[in-house]
LOSE-775989 format. One record per residue (C-alpha): residue number from 1; residue in three letters; x negated, y, z. Coordinates in nm, 2 decimals. Layout:
VEXKOL figu drenvex     xx     yy     zz
VEXKOL  NUM     ALA      X      Y      Z
...
This chain:
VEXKOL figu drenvex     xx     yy     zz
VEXKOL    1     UNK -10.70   6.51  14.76
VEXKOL    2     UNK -10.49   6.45  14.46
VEXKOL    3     UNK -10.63   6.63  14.14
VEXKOL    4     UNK -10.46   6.75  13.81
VEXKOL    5     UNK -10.60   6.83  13.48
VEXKOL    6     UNK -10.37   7.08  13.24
VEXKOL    7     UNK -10.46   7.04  12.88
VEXKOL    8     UNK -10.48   7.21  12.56
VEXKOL    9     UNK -10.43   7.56  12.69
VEXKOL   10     UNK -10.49   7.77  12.42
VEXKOL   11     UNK -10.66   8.13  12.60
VEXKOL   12     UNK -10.57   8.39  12.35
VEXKOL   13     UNK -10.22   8.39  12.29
VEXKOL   14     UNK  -9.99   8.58  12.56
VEXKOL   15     UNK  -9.72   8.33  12.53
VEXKOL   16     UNK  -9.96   8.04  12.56
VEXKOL   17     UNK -10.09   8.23  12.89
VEXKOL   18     UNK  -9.72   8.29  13.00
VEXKOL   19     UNK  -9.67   7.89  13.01
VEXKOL   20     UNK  -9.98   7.85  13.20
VEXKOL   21     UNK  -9.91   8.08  13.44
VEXKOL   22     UNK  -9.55   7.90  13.52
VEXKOL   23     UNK  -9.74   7.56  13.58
VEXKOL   24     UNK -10.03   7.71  13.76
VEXKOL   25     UNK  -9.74   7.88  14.00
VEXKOL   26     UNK  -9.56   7.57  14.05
VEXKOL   27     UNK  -9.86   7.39  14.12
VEXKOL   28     UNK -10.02   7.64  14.38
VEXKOL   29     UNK  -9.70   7.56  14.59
VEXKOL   30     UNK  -9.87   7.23  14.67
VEXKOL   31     UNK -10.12   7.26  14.93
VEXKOL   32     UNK -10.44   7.00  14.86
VEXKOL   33     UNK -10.39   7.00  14.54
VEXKOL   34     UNK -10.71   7.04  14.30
VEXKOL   35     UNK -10.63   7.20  13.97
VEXKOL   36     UNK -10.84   7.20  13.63
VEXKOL   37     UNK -10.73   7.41  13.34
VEXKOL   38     UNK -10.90   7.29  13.01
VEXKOL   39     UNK -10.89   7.61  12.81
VEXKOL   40     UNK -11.07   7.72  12.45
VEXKOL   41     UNK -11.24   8.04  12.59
VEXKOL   42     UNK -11.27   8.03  12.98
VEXKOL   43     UNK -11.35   8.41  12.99
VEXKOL   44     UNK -11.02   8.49  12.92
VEXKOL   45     UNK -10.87   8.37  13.24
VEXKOL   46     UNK -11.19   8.39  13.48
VEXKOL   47     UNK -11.07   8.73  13.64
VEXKOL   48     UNK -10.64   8.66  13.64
VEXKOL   49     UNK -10.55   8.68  14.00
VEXKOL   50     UNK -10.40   8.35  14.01
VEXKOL   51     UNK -10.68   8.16  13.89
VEXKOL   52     UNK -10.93   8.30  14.20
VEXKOL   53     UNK -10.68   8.29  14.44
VEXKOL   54     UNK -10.59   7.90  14.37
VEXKOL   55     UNK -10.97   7.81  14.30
VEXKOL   56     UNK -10.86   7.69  14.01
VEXKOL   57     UNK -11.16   7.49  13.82
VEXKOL   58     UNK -11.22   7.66  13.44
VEXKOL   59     UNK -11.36   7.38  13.20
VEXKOL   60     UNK -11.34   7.35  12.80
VEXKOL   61     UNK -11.16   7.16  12.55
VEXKOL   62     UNK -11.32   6.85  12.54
VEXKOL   63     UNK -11.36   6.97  12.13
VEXKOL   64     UNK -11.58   7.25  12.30
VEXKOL   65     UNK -11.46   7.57  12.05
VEXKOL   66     UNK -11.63   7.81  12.33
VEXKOL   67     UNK -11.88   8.02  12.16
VEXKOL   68     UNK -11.82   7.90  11.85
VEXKOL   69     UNK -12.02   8.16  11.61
VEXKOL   70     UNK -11.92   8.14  11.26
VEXKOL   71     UNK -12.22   8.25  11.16
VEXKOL   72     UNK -12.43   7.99  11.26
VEXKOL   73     UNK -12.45   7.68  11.01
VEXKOL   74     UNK -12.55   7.46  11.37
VEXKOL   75     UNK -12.14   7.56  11.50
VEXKOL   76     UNK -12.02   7.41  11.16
VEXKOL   77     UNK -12.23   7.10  11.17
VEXKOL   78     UNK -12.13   7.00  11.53
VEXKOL   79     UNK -11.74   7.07  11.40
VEXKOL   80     UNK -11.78   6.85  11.07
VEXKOL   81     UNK -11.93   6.57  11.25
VEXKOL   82     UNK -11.62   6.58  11.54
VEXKOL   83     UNK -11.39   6.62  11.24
VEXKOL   84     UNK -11.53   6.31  11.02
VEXKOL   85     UNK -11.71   6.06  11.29
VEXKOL   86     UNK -11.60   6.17  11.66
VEXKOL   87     UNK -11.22   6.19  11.53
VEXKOL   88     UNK -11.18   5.89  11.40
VEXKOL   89     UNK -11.37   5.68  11.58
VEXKOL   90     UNK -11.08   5.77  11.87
VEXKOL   91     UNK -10.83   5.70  11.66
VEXKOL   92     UNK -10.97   5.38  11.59
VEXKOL   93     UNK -10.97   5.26  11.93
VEXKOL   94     UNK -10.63   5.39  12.05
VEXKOL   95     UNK -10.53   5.14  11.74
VEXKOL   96     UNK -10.70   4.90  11.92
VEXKOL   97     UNK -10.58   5.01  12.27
VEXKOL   98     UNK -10.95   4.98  12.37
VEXKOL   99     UNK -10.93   5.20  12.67
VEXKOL  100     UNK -11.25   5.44  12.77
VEXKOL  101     UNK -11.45   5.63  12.51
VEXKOL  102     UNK -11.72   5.36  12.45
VEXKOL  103     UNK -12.02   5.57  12.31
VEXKOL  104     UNK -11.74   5.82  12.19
VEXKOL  105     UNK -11.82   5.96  12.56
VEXKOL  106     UNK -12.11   6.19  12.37
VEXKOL  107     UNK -11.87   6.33  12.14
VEXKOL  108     UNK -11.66   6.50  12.48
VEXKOL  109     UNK -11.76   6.81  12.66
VEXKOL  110     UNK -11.90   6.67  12.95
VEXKOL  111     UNK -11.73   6.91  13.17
VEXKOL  112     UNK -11.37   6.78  13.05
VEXKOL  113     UNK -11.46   6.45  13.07
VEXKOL  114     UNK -11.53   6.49  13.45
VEXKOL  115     UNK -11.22   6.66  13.50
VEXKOL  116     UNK -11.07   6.39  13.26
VEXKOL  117     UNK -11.20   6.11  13.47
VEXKOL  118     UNK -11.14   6.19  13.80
VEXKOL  119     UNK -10.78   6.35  13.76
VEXKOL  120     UNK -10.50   6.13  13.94
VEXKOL  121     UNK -10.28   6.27  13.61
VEXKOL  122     UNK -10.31   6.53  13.34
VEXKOL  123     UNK -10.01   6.76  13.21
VEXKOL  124     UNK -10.06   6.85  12.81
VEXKOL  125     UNK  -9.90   7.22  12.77
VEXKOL  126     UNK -10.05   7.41  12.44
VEXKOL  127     UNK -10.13   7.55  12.19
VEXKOL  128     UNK  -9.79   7.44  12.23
VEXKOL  129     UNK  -9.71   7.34  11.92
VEXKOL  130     UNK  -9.85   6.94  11.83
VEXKOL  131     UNK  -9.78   6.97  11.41
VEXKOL  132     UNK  -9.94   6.87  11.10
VEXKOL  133     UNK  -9.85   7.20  11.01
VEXKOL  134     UNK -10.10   7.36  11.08
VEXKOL  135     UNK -10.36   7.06  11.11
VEXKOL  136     UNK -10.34   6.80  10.84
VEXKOL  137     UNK -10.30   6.48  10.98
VEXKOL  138     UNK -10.37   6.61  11.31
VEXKOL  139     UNK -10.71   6.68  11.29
VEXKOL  140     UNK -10.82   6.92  11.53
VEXKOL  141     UNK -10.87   7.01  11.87
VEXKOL  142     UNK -10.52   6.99  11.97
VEXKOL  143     UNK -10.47   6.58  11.93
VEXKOL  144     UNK -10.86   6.49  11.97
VEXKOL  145     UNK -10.85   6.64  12.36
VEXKOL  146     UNK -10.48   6.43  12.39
VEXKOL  147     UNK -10.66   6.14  12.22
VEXKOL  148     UNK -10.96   6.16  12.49
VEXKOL  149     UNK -10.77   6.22  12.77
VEXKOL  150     UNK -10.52   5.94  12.68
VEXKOL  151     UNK -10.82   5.66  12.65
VEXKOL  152     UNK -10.94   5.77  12.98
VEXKOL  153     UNK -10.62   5.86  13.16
VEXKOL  154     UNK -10.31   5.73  13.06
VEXKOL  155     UNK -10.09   5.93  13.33
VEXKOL  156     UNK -10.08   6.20  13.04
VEXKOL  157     UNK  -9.73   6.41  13.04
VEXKOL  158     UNK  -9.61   6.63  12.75
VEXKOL  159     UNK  -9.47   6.94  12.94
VEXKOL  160     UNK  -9.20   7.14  12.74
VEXKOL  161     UNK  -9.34   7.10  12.41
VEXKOL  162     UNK  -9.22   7.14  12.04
VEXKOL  163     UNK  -9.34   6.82  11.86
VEXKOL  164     UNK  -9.29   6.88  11.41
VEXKOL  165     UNK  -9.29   6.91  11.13
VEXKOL  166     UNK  -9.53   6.61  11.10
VEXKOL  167     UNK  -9.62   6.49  10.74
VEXKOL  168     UNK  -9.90   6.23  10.78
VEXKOL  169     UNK -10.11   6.14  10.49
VEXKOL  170     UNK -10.34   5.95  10.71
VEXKOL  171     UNK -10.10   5.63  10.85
VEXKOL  172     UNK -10.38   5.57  11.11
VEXKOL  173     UNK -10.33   5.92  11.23
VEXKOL  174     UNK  -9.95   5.89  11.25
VEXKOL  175     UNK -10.01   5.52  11.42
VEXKOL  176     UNK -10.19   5.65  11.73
VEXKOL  177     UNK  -9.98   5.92  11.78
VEXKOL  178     UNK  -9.66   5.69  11.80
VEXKOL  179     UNK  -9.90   5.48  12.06
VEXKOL  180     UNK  -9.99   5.74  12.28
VEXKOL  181     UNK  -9.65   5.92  12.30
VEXKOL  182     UNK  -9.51   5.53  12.38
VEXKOL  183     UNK  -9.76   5.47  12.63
VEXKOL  184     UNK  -9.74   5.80  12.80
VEXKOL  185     UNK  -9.58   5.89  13.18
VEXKOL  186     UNK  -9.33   6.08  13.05
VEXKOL  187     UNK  -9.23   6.35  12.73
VEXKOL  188     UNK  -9.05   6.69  12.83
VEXKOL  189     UNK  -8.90   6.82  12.54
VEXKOL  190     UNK  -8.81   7.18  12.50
VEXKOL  191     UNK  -8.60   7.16  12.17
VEXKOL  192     UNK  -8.37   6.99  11.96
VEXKOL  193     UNK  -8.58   6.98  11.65
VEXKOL  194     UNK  -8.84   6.77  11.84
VEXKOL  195     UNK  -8.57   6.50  11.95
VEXKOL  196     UNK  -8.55   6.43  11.59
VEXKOL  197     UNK  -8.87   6.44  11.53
VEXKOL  198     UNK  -8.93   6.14  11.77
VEXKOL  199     UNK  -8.62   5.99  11.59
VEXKOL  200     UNK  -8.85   5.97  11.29
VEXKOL  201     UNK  -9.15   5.80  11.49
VEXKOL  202     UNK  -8.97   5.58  11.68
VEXKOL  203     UNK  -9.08   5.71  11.98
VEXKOL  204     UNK  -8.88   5.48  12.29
VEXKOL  205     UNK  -8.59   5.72  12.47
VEXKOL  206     UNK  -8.68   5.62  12.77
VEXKOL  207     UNK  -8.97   5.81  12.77
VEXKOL  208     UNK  -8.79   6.16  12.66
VEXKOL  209     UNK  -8.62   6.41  12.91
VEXKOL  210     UNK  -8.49   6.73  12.77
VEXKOL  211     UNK  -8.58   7.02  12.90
VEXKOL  212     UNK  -8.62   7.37  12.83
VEXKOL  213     UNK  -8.88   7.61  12.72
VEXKOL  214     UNK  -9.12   7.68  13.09
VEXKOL  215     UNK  -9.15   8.03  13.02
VEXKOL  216     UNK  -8.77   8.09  13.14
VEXKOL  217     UNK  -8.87   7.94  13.43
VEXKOL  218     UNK  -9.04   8.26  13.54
VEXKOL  219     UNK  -8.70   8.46  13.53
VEXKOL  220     UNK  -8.67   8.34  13.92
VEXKOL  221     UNK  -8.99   8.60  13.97
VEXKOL  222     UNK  -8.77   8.86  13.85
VEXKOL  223     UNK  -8.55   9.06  14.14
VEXKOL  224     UNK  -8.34   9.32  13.96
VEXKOL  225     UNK  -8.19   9.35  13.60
VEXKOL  226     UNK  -8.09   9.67  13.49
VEXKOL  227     UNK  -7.80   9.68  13.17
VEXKOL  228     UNK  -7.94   9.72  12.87
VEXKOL  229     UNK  -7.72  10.01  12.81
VEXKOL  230     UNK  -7.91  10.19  13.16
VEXKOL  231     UNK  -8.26  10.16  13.03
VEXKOL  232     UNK  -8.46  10.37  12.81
VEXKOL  233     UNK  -8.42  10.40  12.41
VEXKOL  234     UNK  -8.74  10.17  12.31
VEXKOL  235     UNK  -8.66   9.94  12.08
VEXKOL  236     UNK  -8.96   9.66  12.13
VEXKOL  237     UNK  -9.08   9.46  11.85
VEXKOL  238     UNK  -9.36   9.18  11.85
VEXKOL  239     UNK  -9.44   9.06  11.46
VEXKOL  240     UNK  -9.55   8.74  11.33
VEXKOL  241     UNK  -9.92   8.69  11.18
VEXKOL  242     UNK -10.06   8.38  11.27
VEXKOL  243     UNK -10.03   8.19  10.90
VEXKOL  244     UNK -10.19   8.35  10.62
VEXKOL  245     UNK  -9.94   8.55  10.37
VEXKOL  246     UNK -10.10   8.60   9.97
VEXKOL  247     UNK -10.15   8.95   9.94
VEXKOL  248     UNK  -9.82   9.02   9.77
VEXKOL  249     UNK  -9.56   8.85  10.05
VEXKOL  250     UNK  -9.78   9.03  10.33
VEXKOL  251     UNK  -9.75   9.37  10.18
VEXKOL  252     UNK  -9.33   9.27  10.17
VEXKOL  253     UNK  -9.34   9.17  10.52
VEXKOL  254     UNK  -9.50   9.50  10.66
VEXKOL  255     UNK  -9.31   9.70  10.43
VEXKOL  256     UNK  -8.97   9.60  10.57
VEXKOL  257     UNK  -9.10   9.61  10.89
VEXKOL  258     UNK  -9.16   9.99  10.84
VEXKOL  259     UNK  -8.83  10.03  10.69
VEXKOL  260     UNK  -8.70   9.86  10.96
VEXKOL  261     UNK  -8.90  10.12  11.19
VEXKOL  262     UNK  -8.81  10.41  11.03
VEXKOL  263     UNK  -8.42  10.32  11.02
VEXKOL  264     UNK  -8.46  10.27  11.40
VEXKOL  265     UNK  -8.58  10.60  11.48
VEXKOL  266     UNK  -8.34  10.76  11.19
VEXKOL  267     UNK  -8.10  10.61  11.49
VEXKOL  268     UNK  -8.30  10.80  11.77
VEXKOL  269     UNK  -8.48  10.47  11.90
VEXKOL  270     UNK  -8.89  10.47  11.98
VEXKOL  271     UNK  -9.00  10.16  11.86
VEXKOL  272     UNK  -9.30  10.01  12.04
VEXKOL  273     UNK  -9.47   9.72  11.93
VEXKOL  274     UNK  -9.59   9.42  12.17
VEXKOL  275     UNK  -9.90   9.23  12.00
VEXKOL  276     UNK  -9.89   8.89  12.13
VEXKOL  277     UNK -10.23   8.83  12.12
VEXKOL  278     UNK -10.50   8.95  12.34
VEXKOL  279     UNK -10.80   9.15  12.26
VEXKOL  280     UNK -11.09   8.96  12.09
VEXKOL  281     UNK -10.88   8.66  11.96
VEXKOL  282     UNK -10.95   8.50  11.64
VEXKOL  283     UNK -10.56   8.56  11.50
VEXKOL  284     UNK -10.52   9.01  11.57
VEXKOL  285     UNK -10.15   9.08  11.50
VEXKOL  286     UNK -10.33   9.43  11.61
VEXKOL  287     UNK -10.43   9.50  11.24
VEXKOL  288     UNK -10.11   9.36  11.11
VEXKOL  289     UNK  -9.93   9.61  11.35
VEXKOL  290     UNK -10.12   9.89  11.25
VEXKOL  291     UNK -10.07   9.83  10.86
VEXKOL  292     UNK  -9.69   9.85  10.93
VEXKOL  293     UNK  -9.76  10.21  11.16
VEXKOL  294     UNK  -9.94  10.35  10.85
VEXKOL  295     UNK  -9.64  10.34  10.66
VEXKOL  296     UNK  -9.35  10.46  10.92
VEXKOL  297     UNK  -9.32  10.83  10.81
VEXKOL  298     UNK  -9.28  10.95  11.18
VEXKOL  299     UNK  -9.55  10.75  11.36
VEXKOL  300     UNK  -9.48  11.02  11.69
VEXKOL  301     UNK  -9.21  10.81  11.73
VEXKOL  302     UNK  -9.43  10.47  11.72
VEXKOL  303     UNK  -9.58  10.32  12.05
VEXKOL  304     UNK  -9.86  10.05  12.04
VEXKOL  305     UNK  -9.95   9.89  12.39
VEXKOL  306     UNK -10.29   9.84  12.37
VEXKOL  307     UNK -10.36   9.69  12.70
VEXKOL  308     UNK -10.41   9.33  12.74
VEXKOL  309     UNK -10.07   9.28  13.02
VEXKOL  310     UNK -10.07   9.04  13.22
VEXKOL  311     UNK  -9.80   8.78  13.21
VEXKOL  312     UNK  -9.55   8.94  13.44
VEXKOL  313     UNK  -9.61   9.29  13.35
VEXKOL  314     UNK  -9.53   9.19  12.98
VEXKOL  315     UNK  -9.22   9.07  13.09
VEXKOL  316     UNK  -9.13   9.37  13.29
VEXKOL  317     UNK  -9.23   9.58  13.04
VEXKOL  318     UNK  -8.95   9.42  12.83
VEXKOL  319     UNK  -8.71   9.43  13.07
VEXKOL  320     UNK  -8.72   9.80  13.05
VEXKOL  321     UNK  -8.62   9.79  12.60
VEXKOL  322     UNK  -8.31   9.83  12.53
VEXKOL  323     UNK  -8.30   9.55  12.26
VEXKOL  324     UNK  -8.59   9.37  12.14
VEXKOL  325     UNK  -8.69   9.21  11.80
VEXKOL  326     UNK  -8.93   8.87  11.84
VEXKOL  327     UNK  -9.10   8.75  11.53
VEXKOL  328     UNK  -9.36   8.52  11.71
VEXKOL  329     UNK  -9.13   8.26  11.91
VEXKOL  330     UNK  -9.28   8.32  12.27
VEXKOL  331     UNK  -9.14   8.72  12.23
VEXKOL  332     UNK  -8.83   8.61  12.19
VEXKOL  333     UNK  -8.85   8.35  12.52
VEXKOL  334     UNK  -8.97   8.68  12.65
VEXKOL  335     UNK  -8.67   8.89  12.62
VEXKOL  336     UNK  -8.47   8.63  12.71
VEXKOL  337     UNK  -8.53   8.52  12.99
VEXKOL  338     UNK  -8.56   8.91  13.13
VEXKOL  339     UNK  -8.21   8.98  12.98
VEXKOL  340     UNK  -8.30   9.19  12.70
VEXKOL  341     UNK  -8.07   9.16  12.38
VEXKOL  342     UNK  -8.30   8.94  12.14
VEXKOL  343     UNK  -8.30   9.01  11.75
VEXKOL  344     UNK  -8.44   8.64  11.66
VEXKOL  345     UNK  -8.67   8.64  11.34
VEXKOL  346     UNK  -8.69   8.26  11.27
VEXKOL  347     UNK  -8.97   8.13  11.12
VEXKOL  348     UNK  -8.89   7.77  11.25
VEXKOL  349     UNK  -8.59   7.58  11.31
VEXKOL  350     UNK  -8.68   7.59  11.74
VEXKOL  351     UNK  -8.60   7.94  11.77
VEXKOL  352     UNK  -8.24   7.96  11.65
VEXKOL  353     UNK  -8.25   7.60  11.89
VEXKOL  354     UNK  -8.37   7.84  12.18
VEXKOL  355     UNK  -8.07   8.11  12.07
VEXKOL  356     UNK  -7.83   7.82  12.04
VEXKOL  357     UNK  -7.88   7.74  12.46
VEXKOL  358     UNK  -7.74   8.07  12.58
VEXKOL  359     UNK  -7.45   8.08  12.24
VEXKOL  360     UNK  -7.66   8.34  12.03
VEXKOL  361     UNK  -7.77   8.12  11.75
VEXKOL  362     UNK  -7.60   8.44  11.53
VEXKOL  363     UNK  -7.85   8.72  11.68
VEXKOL  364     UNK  -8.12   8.47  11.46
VEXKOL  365     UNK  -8.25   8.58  11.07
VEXKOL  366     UNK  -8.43   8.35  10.83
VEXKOL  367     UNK  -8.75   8.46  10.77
VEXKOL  368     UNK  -8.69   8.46  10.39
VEXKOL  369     UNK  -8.35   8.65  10.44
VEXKOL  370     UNK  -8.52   8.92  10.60
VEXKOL  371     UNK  -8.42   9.28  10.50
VEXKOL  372     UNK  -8.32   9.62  10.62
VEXKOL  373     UNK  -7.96   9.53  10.51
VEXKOL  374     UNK  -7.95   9.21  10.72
VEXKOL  375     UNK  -8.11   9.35  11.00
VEXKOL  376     UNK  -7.85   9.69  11.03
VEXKOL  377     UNK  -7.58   9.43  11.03
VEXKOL  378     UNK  -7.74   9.22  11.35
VEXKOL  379     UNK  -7.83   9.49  11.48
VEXKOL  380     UNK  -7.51   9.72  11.45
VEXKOL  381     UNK  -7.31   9.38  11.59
VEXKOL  382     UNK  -7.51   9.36  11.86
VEXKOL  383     UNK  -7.50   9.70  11.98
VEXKOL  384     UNK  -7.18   9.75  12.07
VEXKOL  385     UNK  -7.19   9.46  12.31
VEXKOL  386     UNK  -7.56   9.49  12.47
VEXKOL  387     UNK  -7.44   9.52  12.81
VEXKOL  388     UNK  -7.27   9.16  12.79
VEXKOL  389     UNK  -7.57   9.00  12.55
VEXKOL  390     UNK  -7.81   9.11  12.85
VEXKOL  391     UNK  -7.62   8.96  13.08
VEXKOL  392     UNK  -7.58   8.59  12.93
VEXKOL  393     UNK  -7.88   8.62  12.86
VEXKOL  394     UNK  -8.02   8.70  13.24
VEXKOL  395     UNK  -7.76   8.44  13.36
VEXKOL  396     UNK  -7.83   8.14  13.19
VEXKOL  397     UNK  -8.22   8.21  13.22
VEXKOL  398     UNK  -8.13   8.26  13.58
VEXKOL  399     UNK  -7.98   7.91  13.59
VEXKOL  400     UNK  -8.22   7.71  13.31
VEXKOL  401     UNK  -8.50   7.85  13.56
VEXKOL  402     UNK  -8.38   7.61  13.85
VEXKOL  403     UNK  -8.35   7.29  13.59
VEXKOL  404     UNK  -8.72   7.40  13.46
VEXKOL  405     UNK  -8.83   7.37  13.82
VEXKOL  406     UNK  -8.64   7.09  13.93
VEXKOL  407     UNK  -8.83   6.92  13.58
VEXKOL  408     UNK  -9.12   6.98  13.63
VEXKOL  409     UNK  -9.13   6.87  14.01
VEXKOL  410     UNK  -9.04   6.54  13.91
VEXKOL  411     UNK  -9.34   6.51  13.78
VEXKOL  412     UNK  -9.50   6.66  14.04
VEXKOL  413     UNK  -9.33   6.40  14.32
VEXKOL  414     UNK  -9.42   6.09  14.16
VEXKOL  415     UNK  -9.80   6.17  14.16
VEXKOL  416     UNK  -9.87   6.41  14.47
């Protein structure tokens, strides 16, 4: 029986789940297949239908975050030491190429070592972002589970990933990152951006394939699009709160979002918002949601879904707007690849890259340019023509689904 480990799933975030769930379908295709699923809070996928019905093996990061309390001083302790002692002392021996994890092995969640260890090859998917963005150097969970798994397995693929910005302070950190990616089975890129990226470390071509963003691939589960112009009046909206904003640029943000809300249903729209997170997670774009609701002067007009959907009945669910506006970069993948018309707010340079595969790069506005003004003139444009946006849109998600597939099963035939 040949046996797979998928990395770096990160539990809480609905477009984080949605890429999960396109692997975990792909791979329940292949009878005799053993599947673990490395994830930062296995109670968030212990009752999803696909995980039971696949017997698909739960185990944690192998920088064990599950149950982490912040209230305990213990928690913090056992983070410190992985940050300043475990870390390094992996980074040290990739440098080295010293393969196995040496007395590093008591650093490891033993569970994810197992899986580690006896997996024929292991697919890294996300947290899907690898950056020094949002970890300094790299120093987090993210990199020390590749680090591990590369030491023990070196049949490690990057599926569909977004690699950058990385600004390395720390060149040993930046050196074992341009090892691993060299000496890995393959790199499956998702965006332009990243190309460069690996321009910059000198990563070898040969190890690159483009491809695009998995999510899409799940547009080949969907059976009937319906015109924009043929569905109801919602307007759907998912916001963007995963960085912090200082107290001033935060109350900006929600305020134009409210404009923004209130001008839509000045134009006889309902607006309902999508939080991308689900219930309980550590980042709640719930109370970011709800500070923007308290200033819409007709809130009868708002809808929140408070339900935790699953991954297909989110997308359905936007399939039935009638245009959508994505903040966080998985809401736009969303209403793309059902065929809604996608207002792009780019916070990053990969989601006008995403626009710019279906010829939309236009429908994108900067962050920092972000106003009522700019959105009535996107939005306006758009309008007229949402019948034929939906429709490109549906199309060339329809036919980047096939490539996705026909991607990822090529890593699939070389190792089943």
């Amino acid at each position: 029986m040949k046996t797979v480990t998928i990395i770096n799933q990160y539990s809480g975030n609905k477009g984080d789940r949605a890429v999960c769930f396109y692997i975990l379908n792909e791979l329940s295709k292949y009878s005799g297949l053993k599947v673990y699923l490395s994830t930062n809070d296995r109670k968030n996928w212990k009752n999803e239908r696909i995980i039971i019905k696949n017997r698909i093996c739960l185990v944690p990061w192998g920088w064990n975050v599950e149950g982490f309390n912040p209230k305990k001083r213990l928690d913090w302790e056992k983070r410190r030491i992985l940050r300043i002692v475990g870390f390094p002392f992996f980074i040290n021996r990739i440098l080295k190429m010293k393969k196995g994890l040496g007395i590093g092995r008591f650093f490891v969640n033993k569970e994810f070592y197992q899986a580690i260890k006896t997996s024929d090859f292991v697919i890294s998917t996300g947290g899907h972002h690898l950056t020094t963005r949002f970890a300094p150097d790299l120093v987090g969970e993210i990199f020390f589970d590749i680090c591990v798994a590369w030491l023990l397995n070196p049949r490690i693929y990057f599926w569909s990933q977004t690699f950058g910005p990385f600004n390395f302070v720390n060149r040993k950190n930046k050196n074992a990152l341009q090892i691993i990616l060299n000496n890995s089975a393959g790199i499956f890129v998702r965006d332009l951006n990243s190309i460069e990226e690996f321009k910059n470390l000198m990563i070898d071509s040969i190890k690159l394939s483009r491809t695009f963003e998995s999510v899409i691939g799940l547009n080949s589960l969907i059976n009937n699009f319906i015109p924009p112009s043929k569905r109801d009046n919602i307007i759907g909206i998912t916001i963007y709160n995963a960085e912090y904003r200082p107290s001033k640029e935060y109350t900006a943000y929600i305020e134009t979002m409210a404009e923004i809300t209130d001008w839509l249903i000045e134009e006889k729209f309902t607006v309902k918002f999508f939080p991308h997170e689900i219930i309980g997670s550590v980042i709640n774009d719930r109370d970011c949601i709800n500070d923007i609701i308290a200033l819409v002067k007709n809130r009868k007009l708002v809808l929140l879904e408070n339900k935790d959907l699953s991954t297909i009945e989110h997308l359905s669910d936007i399939g039935h707007c009638r245009m959508f506006i994505g903040h966080k970069t998985h809401s736009v993948i969303f209403a793309l690849t059902v065929g809604t018309p996608i207002i792009a707010i780019s916070y990053h340079p990969k989601t006008r890259d995403f626009l710019k595969q279906y010829s939309l790069e236009g429908n994108a506005i900067p962050e920092n340019e972000l106003s009522l003004r700019t959105f009535k003139m996107v939005f306006n444009k758009m309008n007229s023509i949402i019948d034929d946006i939906g429709i490109i849109q549906f199309e060339r998600s329809r036919e980047i689904a096939r490539i996705i597939s026909d991607d990822f099963n090529k890593i699939l035939k070389v190792n089943i």
